[in-house]
CHARMM internal coordinates of N, CA and C (Angstrom, degrees):
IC EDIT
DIST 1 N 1 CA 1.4579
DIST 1 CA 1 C 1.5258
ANGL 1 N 1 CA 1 C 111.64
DIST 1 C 2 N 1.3208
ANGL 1 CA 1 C 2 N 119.77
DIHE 1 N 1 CA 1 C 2 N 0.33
DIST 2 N 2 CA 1.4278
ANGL 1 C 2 N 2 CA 104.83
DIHE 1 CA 1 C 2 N 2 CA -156.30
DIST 2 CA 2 C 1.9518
ANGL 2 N 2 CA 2 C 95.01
DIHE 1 C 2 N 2 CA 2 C -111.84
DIST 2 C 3 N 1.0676
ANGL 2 CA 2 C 3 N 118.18
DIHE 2 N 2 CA 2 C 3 N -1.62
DIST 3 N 3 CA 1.3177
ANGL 2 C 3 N 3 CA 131.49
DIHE 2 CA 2 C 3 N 3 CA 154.72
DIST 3 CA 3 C 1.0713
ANGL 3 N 3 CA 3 C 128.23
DIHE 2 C 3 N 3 CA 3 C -69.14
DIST 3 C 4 N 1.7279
ANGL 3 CA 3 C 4 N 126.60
DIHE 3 N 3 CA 3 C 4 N -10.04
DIST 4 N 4 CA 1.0850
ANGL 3 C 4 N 4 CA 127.86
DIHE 3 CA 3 C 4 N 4 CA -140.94
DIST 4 CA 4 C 1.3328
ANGL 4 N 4 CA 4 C 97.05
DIHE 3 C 4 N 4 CA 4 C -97.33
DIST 4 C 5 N 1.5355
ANGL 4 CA 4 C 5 N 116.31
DIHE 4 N 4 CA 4 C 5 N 134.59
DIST 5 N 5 CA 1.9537
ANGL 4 C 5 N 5 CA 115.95
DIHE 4 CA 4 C 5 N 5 CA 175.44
DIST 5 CA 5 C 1.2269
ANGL 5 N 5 CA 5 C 98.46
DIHE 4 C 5 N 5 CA 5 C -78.90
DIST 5 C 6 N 1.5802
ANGL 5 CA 5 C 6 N 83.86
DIHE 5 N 5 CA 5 C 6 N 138.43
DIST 6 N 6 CA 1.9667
ANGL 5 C 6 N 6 CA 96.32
DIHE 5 CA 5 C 6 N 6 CA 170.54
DIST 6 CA 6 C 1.5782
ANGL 6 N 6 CA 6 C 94.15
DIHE 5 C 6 N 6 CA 6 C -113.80
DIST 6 C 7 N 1.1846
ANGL 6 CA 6 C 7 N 118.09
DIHE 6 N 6 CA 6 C 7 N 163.48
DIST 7 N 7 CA 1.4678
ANGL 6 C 7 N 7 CA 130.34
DIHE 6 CA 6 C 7 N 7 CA 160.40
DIST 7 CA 7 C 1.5867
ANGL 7 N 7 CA 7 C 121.68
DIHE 6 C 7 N 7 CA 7 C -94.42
DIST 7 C 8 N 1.1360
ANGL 7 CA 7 C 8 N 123.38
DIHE 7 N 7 CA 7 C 8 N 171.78
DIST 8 N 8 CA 1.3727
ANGL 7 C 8 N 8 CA 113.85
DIHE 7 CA 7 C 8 N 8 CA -158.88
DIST 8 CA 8 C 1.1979
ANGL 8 N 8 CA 8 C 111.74
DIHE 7 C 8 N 8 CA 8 C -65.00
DIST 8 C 9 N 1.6602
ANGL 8 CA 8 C 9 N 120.50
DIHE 8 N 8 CA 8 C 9 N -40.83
DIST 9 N 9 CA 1.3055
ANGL 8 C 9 N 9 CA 139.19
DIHE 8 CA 8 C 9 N 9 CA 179.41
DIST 9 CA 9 C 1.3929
ANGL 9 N 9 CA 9 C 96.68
DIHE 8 C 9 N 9 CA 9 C -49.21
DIST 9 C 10 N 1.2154
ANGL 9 CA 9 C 10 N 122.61
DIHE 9 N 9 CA 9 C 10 N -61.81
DIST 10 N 10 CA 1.4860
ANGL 9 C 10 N 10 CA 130.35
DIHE 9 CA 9 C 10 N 10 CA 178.69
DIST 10 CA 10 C 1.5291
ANGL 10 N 10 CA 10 C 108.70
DIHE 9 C 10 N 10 CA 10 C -21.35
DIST 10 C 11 N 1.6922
ANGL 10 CA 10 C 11 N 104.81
DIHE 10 N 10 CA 10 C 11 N -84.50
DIST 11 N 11 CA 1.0807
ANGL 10 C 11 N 11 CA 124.56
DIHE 10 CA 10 C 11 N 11 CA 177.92
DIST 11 CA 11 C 2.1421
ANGL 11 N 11 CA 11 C 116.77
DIHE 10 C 11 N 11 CA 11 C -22.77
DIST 11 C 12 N 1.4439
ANGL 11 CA 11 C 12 N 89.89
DIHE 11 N 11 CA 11 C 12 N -74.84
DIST 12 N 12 CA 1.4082
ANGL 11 C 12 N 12 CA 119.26
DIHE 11 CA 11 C 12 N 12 CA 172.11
DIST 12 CA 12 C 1.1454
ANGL 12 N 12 CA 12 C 107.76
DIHE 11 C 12 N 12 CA 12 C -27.67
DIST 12 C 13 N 1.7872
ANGL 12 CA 12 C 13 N 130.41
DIHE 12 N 12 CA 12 C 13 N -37.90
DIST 13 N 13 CA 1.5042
ANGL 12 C 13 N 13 CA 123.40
DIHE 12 CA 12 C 13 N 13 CA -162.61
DIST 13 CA 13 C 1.5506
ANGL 13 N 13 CA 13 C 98.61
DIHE 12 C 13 N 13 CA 13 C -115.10
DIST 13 C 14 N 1.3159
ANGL 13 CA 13 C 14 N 118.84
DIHE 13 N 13 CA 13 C 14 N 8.73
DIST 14 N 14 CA 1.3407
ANGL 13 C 14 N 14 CA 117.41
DIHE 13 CA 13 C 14 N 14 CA -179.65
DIST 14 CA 14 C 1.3717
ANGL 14 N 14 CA 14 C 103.92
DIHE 13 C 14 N 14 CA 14 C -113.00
DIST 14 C 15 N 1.1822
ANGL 14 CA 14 C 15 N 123.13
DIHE 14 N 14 CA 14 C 15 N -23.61
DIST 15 N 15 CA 1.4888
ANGL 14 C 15 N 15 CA 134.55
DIHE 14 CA 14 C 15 N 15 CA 161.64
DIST 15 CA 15 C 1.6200
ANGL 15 N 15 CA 15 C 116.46
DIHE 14 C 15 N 15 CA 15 C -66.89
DIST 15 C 16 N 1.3176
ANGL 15 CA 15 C 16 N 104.23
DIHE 15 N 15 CA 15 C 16 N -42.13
DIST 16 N 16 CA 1.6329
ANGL 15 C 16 N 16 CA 102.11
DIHE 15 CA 15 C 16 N 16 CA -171.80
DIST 16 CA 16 C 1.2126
ANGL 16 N 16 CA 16 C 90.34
DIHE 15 C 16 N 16 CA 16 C 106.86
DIST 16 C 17 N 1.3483
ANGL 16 CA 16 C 17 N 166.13
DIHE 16 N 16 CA 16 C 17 N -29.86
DIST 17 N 17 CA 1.4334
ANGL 16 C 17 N 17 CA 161.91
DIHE 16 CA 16 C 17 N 17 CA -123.49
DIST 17 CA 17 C 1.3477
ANGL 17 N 17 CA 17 C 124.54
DIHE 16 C 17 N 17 CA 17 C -127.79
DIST 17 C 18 N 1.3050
ANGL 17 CA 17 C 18 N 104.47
DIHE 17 N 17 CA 17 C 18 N 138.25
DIST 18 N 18 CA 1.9275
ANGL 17 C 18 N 18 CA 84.47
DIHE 17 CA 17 C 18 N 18 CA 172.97
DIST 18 CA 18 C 1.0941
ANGL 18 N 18 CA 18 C 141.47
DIHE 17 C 18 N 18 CA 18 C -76.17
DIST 18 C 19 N 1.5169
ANGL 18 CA 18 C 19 N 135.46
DIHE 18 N 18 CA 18 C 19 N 152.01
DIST 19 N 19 CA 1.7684
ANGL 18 C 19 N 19 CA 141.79
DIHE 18 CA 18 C 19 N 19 CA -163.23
DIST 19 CA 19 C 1.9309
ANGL 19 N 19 CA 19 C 78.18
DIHE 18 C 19 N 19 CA 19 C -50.58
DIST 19 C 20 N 1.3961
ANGL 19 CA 19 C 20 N 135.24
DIHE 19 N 19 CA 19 C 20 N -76.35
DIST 20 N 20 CA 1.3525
ANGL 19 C 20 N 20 CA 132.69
DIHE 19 CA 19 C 20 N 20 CA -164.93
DIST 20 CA 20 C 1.5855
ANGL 20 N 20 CA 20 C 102.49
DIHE 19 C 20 N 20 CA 20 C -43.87
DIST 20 C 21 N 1.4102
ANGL 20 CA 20 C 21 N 125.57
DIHE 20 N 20 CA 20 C 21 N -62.00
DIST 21 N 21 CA 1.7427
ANGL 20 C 21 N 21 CA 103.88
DIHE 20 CA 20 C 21 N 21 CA 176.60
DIST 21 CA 21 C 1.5219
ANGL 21 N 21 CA 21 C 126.03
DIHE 20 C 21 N 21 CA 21 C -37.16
DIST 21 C 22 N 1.5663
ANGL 21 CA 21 C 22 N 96.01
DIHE 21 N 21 CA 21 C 22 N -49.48
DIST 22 N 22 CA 1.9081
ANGL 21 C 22 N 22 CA 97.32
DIHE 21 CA 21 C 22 N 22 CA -179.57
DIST 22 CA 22 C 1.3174
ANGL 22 N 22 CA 22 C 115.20
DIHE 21 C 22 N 22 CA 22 C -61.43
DIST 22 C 23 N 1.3761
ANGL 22 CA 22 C 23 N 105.11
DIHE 22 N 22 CA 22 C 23 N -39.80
DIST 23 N 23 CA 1.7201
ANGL 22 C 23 N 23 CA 101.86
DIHE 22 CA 22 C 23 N 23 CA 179.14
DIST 23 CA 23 C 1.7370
ANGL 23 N 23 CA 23 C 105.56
DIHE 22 C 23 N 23 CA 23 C -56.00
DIST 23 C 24 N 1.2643
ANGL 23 CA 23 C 24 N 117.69
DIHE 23 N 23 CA 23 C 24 N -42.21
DIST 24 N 24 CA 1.1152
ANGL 23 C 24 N 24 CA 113.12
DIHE 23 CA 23 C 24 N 24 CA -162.48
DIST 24 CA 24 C 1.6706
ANGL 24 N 24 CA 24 C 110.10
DIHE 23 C 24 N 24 CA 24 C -82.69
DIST 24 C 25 N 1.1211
ANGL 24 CA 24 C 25 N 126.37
DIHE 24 N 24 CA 24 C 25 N -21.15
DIST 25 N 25 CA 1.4238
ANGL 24 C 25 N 25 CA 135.57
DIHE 24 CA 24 C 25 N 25 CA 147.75
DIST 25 CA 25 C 1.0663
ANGL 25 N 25 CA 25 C 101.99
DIHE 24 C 25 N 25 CA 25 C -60.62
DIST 25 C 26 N 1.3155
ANGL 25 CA 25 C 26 N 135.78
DIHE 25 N 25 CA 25 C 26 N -57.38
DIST 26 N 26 CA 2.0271
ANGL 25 C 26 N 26 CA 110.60
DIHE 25 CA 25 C 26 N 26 CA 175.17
DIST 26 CA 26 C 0.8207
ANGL 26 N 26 CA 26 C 109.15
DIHE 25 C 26 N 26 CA 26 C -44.74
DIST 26 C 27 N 1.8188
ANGL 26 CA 26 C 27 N 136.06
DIHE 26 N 26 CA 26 C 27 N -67.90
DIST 27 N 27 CA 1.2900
ANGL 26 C 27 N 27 CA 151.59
DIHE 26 CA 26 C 27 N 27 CA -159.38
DIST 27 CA 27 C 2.2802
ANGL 27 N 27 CA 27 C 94.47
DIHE 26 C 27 N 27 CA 27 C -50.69
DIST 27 C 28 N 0.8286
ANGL 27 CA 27 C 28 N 95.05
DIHE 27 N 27 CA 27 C 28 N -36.03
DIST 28 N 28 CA 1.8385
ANGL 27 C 28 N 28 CA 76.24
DIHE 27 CA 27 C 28 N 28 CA 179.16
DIST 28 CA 28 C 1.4042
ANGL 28 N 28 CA 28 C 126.86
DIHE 27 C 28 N 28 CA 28 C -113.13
DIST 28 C 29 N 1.7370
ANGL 28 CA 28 C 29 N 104.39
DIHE 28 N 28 CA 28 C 29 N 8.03
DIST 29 N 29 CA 1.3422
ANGL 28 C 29 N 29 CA 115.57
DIHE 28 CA 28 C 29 N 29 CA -179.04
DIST 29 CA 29 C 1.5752
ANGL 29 N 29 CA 29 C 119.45
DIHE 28 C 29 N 29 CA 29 C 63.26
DIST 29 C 30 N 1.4916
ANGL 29 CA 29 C 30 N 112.81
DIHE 29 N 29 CA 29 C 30 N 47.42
DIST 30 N 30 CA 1.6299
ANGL 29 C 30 N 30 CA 136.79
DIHE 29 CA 29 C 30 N 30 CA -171.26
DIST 30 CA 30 C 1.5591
ANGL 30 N 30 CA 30 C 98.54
DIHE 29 C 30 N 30 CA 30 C -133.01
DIST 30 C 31 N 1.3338
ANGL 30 CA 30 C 31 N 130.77
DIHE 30 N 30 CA 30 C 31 N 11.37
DIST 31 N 31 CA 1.6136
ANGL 30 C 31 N 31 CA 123.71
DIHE 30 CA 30 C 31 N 31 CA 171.81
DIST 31 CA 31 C 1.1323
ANGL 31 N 31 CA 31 C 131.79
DIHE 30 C 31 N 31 CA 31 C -115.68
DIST 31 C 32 N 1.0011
ANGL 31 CA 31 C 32 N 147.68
DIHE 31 N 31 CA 31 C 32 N -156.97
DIST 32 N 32 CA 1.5501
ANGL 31 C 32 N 32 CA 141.32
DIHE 31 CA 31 C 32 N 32 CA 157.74
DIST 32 CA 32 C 1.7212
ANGL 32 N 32 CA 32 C 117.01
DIHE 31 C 32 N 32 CA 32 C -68.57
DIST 32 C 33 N 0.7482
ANGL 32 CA 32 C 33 N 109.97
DIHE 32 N 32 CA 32 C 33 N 140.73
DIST 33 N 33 CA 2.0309
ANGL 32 C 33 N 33 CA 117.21
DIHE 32 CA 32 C 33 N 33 CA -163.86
DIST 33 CA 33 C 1.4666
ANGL 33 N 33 CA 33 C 106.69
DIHE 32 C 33 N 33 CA 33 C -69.66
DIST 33 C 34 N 1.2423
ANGL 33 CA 33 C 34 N 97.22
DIHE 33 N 33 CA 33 C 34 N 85.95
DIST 34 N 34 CA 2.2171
ANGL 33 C 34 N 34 CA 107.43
DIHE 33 CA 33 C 34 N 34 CA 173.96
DIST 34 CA 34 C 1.7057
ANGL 34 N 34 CA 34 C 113.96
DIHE 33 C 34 N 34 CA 34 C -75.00
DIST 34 C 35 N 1.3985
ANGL 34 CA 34 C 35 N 131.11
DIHE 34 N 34 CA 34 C 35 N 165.97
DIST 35 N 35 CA 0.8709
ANGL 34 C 35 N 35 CA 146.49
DIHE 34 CA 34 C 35 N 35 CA 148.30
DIST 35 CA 35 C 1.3348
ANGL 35 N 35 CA 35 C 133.03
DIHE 34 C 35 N 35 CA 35 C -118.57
DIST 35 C 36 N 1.4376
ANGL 35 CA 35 C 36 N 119.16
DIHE 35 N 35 CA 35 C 36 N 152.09
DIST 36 N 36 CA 1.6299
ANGL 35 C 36 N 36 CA 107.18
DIHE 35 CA 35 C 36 N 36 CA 158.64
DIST 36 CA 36 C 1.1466
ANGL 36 N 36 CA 36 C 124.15
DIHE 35 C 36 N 36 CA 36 C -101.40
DIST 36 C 37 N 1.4380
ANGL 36 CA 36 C 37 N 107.53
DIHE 36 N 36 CA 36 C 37 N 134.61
DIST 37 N 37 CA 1.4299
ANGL 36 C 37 N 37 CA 123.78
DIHE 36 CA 36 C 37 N 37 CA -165.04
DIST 37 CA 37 C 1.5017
ANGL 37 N 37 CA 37 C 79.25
DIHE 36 C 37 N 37 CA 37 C -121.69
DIST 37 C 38 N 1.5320
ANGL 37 CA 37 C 38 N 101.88
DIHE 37 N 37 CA 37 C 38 N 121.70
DIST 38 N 38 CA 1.6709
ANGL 37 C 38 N 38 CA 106.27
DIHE 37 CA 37 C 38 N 38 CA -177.18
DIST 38 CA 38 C 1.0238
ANGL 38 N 38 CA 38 C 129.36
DIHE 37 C 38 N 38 CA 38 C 65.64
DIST 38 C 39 N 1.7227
ANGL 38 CA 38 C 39 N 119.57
DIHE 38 N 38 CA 38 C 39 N -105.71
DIST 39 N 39 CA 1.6534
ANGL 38 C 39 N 39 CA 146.82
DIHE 38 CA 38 C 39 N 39 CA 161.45
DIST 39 CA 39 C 1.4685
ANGL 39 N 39 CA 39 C 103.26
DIHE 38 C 39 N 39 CA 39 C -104.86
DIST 39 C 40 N 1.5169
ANGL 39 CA 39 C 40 N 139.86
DIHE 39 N 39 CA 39 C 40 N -36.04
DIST 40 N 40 CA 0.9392
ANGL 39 C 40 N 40 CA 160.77
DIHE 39 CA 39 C 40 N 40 CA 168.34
DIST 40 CA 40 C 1.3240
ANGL 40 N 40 CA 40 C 117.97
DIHE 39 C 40 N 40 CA 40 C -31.68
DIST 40 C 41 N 1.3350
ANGL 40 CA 40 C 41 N 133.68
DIHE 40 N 40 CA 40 C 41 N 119.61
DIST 41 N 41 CA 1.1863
ANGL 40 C 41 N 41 CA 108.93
DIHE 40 CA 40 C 41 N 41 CA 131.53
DIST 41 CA 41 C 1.3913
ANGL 41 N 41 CA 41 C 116.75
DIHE 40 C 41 N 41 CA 41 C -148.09
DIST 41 C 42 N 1.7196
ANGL 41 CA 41 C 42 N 73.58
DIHE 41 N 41 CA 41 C 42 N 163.18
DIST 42 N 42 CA 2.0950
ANGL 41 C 42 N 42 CA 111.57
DIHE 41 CA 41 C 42 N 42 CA -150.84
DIST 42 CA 42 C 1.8748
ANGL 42 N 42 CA 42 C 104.98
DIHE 41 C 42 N 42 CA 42 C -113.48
DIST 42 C 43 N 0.8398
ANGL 42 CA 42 C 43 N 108.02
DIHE 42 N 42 CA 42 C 43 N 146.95
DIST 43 N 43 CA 1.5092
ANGL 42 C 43 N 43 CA 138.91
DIHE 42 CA 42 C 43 N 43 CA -176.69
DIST 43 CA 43 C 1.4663
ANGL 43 N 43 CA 43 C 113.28
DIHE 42 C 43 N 43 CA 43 C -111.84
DIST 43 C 44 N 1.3579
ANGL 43 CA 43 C 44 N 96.85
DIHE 43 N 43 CA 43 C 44 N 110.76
DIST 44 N 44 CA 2.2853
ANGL 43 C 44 N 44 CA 96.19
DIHE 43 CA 43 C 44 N 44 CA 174.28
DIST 44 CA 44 C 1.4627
ANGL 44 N 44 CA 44 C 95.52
DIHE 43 C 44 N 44 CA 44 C -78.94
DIST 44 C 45 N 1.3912
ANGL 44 CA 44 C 45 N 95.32
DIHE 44 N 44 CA 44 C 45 N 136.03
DIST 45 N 45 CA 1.7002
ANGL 44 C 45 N 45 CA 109.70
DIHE 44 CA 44 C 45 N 45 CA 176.99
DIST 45 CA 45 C 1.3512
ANGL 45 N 45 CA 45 C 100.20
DIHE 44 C 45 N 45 CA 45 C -52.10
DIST 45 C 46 N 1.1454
ANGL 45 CA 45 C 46 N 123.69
DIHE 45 N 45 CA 45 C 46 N -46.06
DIST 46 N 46 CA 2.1283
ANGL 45 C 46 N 46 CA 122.20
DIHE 45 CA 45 C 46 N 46 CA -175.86
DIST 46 CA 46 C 1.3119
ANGL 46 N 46 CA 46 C 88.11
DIHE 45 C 46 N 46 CA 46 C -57.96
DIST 46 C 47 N 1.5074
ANGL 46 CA 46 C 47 N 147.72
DIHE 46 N 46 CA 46 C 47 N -54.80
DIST 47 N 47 CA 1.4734
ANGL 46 C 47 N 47 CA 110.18
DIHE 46 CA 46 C 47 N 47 CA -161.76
DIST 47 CA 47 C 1.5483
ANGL 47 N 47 CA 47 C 104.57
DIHE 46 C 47 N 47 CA 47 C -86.57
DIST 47 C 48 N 1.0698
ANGL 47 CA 47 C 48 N 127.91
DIHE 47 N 47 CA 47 C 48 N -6.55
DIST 48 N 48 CA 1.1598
ANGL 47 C 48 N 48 CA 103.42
DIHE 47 CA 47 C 48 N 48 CA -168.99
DIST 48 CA 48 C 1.8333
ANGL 48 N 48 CA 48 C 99.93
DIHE 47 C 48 N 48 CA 48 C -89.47
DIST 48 C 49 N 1.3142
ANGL 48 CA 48 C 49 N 117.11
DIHE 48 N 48 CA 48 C 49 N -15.91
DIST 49 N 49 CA 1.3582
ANGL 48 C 49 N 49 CA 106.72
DIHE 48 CA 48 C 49 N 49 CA 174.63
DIST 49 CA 49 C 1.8539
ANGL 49 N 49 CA 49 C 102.33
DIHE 48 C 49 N 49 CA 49 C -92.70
DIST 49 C 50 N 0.9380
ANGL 49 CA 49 C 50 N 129.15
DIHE 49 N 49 CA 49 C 50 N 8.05
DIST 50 N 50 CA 1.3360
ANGL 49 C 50 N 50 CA 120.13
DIHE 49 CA 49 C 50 N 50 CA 161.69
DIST 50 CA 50 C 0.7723
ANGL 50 N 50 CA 50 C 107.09
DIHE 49 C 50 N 50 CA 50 C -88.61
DIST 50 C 51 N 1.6540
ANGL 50 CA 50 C 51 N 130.12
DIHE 50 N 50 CA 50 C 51 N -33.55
DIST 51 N 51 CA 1.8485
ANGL 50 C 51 N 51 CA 110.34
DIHE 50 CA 50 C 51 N 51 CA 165.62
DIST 51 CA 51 C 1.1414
ANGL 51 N 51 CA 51 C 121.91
DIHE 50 C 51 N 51 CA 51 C -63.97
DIST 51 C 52 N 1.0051
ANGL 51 CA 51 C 52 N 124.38
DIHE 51 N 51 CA 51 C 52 N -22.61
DIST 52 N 52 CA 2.0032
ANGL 51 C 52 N 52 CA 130.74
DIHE 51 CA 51 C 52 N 52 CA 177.45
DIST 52 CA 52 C 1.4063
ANGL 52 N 52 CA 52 C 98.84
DIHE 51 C 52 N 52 CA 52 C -47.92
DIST 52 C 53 N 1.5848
ANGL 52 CA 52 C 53 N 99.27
DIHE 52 N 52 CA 52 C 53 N -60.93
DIST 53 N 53 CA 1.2985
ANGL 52 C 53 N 53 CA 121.57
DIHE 52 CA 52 C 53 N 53 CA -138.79
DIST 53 CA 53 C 2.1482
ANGL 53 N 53 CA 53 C 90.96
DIHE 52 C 53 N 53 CA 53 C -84.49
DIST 53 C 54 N 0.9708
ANGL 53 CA 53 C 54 N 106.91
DIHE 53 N 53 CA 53 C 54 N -6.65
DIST 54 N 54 CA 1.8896
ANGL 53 C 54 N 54 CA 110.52
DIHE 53 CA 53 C 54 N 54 CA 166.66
DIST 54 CA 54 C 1.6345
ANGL 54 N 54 CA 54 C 103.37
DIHE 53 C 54 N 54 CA 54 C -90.61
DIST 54 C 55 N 1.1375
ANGL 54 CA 54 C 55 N 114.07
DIHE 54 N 54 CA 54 C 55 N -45.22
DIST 55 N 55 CA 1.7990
ANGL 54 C 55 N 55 CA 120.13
DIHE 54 CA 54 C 55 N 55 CA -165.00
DIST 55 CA 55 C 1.6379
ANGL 55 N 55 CA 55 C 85.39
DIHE 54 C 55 N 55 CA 55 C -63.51
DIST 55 C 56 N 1.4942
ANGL 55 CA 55 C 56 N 121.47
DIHE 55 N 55 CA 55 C 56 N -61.36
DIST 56 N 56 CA 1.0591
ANGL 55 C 56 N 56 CA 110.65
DIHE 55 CA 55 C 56 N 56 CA -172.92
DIST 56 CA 56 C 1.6696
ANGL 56 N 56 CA 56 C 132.93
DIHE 55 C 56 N 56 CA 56 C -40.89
DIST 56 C 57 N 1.6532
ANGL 56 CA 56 C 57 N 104.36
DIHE 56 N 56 CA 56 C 57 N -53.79
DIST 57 N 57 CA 1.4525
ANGL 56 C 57 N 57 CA 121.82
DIHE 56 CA 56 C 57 N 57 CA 169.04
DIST 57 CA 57 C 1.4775
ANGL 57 N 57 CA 57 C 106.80
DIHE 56 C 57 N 57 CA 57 C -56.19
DIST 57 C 58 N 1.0669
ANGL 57 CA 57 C 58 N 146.48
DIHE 57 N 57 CA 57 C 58 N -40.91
DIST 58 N 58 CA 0.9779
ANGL 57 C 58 N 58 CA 148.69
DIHE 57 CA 57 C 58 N 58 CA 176.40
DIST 58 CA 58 C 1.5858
ANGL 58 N 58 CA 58 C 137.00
DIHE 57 C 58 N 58 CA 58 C -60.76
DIST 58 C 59 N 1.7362
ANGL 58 CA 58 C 59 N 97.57
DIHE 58 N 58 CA 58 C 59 N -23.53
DIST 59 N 59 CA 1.4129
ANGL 58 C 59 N 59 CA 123.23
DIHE 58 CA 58 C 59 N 59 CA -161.40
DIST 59 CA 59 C 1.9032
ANGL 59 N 59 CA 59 C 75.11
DIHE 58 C 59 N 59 CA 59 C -93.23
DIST 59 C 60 N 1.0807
ANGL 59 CA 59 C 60 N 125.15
DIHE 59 N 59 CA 59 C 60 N -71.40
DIST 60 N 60 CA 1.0045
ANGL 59 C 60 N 60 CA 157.13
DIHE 59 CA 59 C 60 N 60 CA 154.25
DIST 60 CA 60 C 1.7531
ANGL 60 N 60 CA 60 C 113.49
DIHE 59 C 60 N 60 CA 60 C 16.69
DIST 60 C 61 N 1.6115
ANGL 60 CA 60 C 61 N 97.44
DIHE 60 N 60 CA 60 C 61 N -49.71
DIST 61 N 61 CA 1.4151
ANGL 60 C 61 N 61 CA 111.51
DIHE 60 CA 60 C 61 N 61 CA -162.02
DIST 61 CA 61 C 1.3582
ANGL 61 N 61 CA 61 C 97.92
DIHE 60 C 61 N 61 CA 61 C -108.73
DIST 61 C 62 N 1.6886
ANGL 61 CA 61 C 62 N 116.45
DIHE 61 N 61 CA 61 C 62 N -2.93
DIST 62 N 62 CA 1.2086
ANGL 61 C 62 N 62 CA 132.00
DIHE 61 CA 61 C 62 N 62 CA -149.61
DIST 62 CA 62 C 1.5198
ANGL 62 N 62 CA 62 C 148.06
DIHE 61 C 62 N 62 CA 62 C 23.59
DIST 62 C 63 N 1.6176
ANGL 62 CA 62 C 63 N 96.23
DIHE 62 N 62 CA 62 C 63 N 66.80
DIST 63 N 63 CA 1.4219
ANGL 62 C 63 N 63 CA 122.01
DIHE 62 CA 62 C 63 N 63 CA -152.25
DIST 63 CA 63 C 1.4724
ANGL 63 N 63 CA 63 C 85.73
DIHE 62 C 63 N 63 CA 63 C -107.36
DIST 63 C 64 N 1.1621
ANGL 63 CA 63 C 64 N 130.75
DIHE 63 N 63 CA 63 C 64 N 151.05
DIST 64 N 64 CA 1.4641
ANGL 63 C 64 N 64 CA 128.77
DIHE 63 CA 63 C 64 N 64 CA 158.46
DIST 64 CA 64 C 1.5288
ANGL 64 N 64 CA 64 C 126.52
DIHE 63 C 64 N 64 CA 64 C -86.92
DIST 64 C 65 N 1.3064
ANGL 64 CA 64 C 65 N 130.31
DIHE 64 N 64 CA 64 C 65 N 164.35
DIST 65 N 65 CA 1.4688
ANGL 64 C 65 N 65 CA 120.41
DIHE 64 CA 64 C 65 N 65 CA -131.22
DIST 65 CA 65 C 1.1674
ANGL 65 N 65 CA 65 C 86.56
DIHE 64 C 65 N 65 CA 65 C -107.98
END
COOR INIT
IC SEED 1 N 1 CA 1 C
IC BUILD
């Protein structure tokens, strides 16, 4: 499962956030690590929970994100 492409929408509703926040976290390289597949782009569930799982450590050590 952890291979699995999500689409942005995907992403967006598993985050809590809107499709426009993620874009805009792509747009500055502050989100979970997307690709284009085609026109597409898709997110492997492993990176997008390795970014959780950094924001978290980070929140954590209380470093800002």
């Amino acid at each position: 499962m952890d291979d699995q492409l999500l689409t942005i929408t995907e992403v967006a509703a598993l985050l809590r956030v809107p499709v426009a926040t993620l874009r805009y976290w792509r747009h500055l390289g502050a989100g979970p690590r997307g690709f284009r597949l085609g026109r597409r782009v898709v997110y492997r569930h492993s990176d997008v929970t390795d970014w959780i799982n950094l924001q978290h450590e980070r929140d954590a050590r209380g470093e800002s994100a």
